[in-house]
DRENTOR-749219 format. One record per residue (C-alpha): x, y, z; residue in one letter; residue number from 0. Coordinates in Angstrom, 2 decimals, padded with zeros to 5 digits. Each point is the difference from the previous one (the first is absolute). Layout:
REM residues N
r px: X	py: Y	pz: Z	residu: A	num: NUM .
...
//
This chain:
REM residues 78
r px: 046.32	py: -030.95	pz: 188.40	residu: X	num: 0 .
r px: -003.04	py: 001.38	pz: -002.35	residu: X	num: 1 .
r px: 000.63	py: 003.95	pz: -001.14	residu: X	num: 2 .
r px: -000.80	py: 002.59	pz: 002.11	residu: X	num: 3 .
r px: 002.55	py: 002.48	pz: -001.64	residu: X	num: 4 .
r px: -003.02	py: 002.42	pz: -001.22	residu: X	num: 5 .
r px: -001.33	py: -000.11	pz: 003.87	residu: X	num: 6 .
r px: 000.36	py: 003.07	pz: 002.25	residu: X	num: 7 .
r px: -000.76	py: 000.19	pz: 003.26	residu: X	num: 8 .
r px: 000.14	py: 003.10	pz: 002.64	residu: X	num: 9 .
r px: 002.30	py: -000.66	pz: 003.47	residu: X	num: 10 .
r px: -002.72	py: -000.01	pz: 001.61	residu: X	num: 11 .
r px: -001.57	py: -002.73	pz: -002.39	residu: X	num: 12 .
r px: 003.23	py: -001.57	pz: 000.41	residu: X	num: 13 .
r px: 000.31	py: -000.07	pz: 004.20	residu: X	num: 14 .
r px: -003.61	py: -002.01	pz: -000.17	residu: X	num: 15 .
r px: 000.77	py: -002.17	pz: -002.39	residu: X	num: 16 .
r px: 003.46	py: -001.17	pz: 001.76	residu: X	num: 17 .
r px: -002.11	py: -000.21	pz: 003.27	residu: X	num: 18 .
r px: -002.42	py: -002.32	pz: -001.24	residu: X	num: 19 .
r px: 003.04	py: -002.28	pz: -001.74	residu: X	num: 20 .
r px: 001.70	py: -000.34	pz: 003.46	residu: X	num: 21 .
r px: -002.89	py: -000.66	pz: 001.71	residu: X	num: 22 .
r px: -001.19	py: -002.46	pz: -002.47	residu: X	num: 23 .
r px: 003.38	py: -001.62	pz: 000.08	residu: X	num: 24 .
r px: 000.44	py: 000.01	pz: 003.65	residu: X	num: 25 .
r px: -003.43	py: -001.99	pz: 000.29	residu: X	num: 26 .
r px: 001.26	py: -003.05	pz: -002.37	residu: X	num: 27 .
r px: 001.95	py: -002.98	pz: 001.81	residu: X	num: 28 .
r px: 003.96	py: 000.21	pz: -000.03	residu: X	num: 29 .
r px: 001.04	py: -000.59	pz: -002.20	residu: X	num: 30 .
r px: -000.86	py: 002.15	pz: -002.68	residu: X	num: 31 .
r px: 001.30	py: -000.43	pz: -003.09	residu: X	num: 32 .
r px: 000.97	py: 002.82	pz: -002.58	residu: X	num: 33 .
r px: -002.75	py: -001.45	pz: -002.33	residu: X	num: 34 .
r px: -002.28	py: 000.97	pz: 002.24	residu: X	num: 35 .
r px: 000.90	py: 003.11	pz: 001.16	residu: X	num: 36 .
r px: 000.60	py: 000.97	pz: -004.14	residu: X	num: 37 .
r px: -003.64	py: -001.19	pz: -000.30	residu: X	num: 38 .
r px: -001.29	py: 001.98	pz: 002.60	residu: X	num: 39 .
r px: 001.75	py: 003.19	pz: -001.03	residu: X	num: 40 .
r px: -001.04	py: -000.77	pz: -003.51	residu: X	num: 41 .
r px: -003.94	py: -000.20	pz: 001.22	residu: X	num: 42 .
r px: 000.43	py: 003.43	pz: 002.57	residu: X	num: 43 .
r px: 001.33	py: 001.59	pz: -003.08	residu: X	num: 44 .
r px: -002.22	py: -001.11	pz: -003.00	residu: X	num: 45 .
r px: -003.16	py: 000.58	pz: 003.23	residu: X	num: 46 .
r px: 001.30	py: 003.25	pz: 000.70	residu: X	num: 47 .
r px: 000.44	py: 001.24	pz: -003.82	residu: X	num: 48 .
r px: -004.14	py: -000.87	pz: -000.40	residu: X	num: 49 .
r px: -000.36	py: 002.61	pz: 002.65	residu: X	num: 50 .
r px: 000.30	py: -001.83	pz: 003.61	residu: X	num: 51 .
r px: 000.62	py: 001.90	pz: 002.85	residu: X	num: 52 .
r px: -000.45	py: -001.45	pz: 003.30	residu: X	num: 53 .
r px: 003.21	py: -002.23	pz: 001.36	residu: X	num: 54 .
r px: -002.50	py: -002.59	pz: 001.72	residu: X	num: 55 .
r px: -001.84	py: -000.56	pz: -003.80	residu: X	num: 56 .
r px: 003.68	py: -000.15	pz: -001.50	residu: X	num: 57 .
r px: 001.06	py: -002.38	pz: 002.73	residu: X	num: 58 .
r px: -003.47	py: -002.34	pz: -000.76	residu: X	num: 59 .
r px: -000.15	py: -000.46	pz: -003.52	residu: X	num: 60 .
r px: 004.41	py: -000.41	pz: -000.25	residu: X	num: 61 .
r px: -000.78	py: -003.12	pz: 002.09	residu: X	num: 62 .
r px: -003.12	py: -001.09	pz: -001.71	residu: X	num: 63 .
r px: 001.97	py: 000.02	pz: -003.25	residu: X	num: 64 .
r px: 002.94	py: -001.82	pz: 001.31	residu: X	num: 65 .
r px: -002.44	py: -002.64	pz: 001.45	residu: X	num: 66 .
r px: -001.90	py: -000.53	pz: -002.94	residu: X	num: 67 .
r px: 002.97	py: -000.40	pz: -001.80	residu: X	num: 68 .
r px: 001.74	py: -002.12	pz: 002.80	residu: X	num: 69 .
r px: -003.06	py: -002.31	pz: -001.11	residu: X	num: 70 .
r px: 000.43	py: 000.02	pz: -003.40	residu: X	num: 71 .
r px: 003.44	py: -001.05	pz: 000.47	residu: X	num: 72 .
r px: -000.50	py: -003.04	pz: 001.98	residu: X	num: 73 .
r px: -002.77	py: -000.85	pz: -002.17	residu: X	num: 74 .
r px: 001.98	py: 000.28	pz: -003.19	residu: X	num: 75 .
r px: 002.94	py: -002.53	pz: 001.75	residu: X	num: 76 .
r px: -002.71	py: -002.44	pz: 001.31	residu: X	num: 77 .
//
């Protein structure tokens, strides 16, 4: 997991955040791995520390990451 140990967010920073990894979770297909769900948290949090507020752009760019790197991946094995 990269370092967020310097990070600080408020509760309420927190609560919107956490929404926007469950929903982002709940929308993948079962089942989800802990890779995934690391590499979501890691992209709400790093997203979040540049200033992101809204769950729904949390939720978005989480899943664009993990796509994008669900590419490069398969790409990289092919």
């Amino acid at each position: 997991m990269l370092d967020f140990s310097n990070a600080s967010f408020s509760p309420e920073t927190i609560e919107v955040m956490k929404a926007a990894l469950d929903r982002a979770v709940a929308s993948l297909p079962a089942p989800v791995g802990s890779a995934h769900v690391q590499a979501i948290a890691e992209s709400i949090l790093r997203t979040a520390k540049e200033g992101e507020r809204d769950p729904v752009v949390l939720q978005r760019m989480a899943l664009m990451e993990l796509q994008i790197s669900t590419r490069c991946d398969a790409d990289r094995r092919s």
